[in-house]
Backbone bond lengths (Angstrom), bond angles and torsions (degrees), N, CA, C in turn:
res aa  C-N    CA-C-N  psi(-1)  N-CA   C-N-CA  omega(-1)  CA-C   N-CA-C  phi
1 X - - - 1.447 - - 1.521 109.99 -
2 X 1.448 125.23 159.96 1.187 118.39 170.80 1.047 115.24 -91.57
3 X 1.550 128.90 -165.13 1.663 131.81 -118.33 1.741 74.27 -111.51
4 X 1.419 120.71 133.47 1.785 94.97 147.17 1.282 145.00 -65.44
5 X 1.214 116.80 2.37 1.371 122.71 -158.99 1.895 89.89 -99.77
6 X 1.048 123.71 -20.43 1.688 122.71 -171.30 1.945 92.45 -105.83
7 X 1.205 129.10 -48.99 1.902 99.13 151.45 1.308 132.87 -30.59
8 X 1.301 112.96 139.94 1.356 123.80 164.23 1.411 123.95 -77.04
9 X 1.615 109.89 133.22 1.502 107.38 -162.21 1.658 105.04 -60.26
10 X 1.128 125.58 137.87 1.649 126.04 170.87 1.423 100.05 -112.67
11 X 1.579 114.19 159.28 1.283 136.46 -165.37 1.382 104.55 -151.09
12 X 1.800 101.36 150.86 1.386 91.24 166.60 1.528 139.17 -99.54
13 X 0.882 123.75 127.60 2.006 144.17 -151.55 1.628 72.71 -25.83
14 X 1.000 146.85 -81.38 1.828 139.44 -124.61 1.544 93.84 -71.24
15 X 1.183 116.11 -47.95 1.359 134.84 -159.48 1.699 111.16 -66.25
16 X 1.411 97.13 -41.60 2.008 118.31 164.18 1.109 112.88 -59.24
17 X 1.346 119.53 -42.22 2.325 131.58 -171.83 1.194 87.22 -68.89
18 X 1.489 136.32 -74.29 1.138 137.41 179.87 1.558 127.41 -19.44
19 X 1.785 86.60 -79.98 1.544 102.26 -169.42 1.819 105.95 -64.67
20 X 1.217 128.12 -2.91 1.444 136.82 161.35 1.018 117.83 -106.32
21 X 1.450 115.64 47.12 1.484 117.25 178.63 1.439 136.65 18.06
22 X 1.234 104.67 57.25 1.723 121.93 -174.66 1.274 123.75 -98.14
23 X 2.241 89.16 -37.53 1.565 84.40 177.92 1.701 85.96 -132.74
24 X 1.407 106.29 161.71 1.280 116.10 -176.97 1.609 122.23 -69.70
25 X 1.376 106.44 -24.00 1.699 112.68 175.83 2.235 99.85 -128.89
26 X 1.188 72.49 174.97 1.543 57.68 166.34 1.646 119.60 -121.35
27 X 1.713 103.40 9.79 1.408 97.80 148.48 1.502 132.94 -82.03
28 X 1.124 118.27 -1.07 1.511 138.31 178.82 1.118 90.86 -75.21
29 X 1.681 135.91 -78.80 1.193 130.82 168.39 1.572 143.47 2.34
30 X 1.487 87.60 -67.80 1.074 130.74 156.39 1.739 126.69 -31.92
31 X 1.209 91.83 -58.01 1.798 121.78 -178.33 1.613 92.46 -55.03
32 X 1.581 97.36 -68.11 1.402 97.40 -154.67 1.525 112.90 -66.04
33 X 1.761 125.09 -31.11 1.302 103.84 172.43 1.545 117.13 -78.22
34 X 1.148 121.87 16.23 1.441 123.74 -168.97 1.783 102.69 -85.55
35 X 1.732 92.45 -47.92 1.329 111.36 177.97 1.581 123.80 -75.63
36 X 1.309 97.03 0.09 1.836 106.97 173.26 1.190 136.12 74.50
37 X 1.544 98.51 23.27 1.365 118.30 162.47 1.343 136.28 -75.10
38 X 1.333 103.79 -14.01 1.490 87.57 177.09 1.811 100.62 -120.23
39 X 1.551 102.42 165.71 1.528 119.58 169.09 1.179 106.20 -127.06
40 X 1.594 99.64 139.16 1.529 122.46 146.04 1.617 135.45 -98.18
41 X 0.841 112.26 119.40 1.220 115.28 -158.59 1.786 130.64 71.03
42 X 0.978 99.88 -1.41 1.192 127.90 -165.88 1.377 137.15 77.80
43 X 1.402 85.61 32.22 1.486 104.67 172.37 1.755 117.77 -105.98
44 X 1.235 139.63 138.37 1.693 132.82 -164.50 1.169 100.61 -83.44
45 X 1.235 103.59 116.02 1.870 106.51 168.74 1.460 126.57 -92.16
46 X 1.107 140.77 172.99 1.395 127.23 178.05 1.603 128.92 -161.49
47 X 1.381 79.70 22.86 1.727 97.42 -157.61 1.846 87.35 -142.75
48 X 1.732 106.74 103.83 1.662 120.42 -178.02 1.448 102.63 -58.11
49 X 1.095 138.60 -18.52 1.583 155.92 -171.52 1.722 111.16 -67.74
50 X 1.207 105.19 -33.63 1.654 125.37 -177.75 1.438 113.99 -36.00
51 X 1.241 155.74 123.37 1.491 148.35 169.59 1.572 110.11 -88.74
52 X 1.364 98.49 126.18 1.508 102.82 -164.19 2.113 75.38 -122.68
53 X 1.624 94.51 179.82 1.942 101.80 -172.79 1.891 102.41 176.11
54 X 0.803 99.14 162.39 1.711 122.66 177.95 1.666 84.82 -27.65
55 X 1.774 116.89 116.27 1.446 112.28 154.33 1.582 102.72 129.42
56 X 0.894 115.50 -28.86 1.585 140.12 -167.43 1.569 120.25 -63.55
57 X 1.134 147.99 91.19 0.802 148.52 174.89 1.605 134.99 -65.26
58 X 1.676 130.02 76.46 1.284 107.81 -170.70 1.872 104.97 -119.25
59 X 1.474 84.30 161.29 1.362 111.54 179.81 1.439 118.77 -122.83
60 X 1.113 121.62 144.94 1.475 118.09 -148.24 2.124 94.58 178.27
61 X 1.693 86.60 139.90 1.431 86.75 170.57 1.643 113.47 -81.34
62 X 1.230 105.91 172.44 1.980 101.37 175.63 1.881 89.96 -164.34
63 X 1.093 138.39 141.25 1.306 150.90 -133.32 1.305 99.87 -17.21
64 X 1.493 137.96 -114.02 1.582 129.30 -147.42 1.741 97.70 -111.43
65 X 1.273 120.12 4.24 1.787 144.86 142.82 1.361 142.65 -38.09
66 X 1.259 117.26 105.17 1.992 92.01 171.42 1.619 106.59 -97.26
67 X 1.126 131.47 120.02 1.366 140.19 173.84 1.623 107.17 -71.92
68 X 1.050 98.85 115.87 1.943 112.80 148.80 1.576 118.29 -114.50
69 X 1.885 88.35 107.06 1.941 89.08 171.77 1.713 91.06 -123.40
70 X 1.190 93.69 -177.04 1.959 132.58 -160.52 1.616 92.81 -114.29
71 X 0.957 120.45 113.31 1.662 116.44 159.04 1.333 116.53 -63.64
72 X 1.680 131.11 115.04 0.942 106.96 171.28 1.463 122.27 -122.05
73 X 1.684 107.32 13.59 1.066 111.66 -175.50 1.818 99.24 -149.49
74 X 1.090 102.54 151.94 2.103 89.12 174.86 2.150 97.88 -84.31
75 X 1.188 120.77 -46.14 1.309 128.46 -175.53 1.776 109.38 80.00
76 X 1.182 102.22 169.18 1.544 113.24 -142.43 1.614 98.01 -118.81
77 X 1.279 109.61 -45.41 1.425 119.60 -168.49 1.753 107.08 -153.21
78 X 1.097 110.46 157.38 1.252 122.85 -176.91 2.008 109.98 -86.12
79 X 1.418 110.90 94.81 0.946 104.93 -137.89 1.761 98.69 -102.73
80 X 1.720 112.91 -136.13 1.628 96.07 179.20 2.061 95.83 -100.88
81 X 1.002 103.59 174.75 1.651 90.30 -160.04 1.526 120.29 -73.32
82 X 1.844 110.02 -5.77 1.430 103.21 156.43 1.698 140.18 -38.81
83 X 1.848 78.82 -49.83 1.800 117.06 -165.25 1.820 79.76 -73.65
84 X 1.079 118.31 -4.87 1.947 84.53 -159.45 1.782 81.33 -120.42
85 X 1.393 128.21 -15.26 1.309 126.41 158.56 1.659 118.49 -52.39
86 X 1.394 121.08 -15.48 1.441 98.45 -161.69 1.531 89.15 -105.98
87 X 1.574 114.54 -3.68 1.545 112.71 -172.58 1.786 109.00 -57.33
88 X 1.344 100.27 -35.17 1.548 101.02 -177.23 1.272 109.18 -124.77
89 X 2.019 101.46 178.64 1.943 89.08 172.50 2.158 87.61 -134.51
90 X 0.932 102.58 154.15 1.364 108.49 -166.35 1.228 104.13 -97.79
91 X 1.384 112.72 133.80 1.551 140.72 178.08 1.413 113.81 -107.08
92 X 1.200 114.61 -0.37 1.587 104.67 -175.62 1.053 122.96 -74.37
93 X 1.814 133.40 138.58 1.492 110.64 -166.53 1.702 108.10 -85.66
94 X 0.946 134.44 166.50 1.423 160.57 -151.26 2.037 83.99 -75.08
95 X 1.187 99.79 132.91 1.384 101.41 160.73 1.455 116.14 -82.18
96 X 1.799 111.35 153.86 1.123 125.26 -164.65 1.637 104.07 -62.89
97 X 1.207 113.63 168.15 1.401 128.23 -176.37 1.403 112.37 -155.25
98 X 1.425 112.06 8.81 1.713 110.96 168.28 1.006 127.60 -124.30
99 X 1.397 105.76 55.26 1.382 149.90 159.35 1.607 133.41 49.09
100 X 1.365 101.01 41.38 1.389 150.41 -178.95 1.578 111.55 -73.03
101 X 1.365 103.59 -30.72 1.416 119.72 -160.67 1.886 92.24 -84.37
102 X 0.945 102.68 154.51 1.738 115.04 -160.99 1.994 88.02 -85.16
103 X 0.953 110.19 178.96 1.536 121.98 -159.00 1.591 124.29 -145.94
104 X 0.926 124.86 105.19 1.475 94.41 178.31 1.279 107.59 -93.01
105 X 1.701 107.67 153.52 1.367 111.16 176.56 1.569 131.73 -65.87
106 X 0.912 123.18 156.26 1.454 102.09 172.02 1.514 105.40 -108.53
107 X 1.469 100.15 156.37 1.135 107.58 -174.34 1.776 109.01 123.06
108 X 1.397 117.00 -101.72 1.384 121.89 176.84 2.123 118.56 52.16
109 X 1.402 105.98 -119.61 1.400 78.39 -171.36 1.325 101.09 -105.72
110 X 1.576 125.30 152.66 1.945 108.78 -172.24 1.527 94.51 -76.19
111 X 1.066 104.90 166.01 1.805 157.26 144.93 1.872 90.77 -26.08
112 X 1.417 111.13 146.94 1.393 105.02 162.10 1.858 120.59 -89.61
113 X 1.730 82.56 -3.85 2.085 87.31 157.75 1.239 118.39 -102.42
114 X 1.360 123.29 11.72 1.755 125.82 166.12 1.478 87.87 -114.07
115 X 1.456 152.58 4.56 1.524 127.46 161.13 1.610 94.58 -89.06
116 X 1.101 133.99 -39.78 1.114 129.37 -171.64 1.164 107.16 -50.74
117 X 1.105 141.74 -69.84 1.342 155.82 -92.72 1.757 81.42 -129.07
118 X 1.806 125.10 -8.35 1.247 112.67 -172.05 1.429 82.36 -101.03
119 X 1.312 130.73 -41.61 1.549 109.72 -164.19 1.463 119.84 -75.22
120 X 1.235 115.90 146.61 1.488 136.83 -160.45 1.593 101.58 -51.54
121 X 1.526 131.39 133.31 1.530 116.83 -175.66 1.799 96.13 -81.70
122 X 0.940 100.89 151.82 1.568 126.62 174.68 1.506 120.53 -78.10
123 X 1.108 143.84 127.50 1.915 136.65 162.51 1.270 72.50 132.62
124 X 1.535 92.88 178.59 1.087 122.05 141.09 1.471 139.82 -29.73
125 X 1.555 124.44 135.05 1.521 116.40 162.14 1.577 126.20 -50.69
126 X 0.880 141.74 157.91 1.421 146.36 169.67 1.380 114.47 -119.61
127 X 1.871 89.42 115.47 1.852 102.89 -171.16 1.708 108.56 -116.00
């Protein structure tokens, strides 16, 4: 076998989402490759157990997003989110900006300090 020290450290996929601050626990993580959302390499994985390492390509949704990062590190600990920034390098393409993207309206139902402020004040005027 070869030396360990010339392998690349591998980790396991749930344990990587995590420790790169992707998902907030690392059973969340968990969830989502269970449910077959994410790829490596572009292949569907489904089993959080998987060893991913330096080279790795995954894609994975993360709020209304699909994320593409680069493994570039396996990481040690779940650290402050600088330390967990250099673990990967991001591939995701740039969200749209030509205005395609759905909208919400403004307006909808008021605030209970914009109903107030619609009904008529009561007393007397003030002179």
């Amino acid at each position: 076998m070869g030396d360990p020290a010339e392998e690349p450290a591998r980790i396991r996929l749930d344990k990587w989402l995590y420790f790169a601050r992707f998902f907030k626990t690392r059973a969340l993580a968990a969830k989502v490759v269970t449910a077959g959302q994410v790829r490596v390499n572009a292949t569907r994985v489904s089993k959080p157990s998987r060893s991913v390492g330096p080279g790795d390509v995954l894609t994975f949704p993360q709020a209304r997003a699909v994320r593409v990062v680069r493994i570039r590190a396996a990481g040690e600990r779940r650290g402050p989110a600088p330390e967990a920034q250099t673990l990967y390098e991001d591939l995701s393409p740039e969200p749209r900006r030509d205005g395609t993207e759905p909208r919400r309206e403004a307006g909808g139902r008021p605030t209970k300090k914009a109903r107030r402020n619609m009904l008529p004040k009561s007393g007397p005027p003030l002179e």
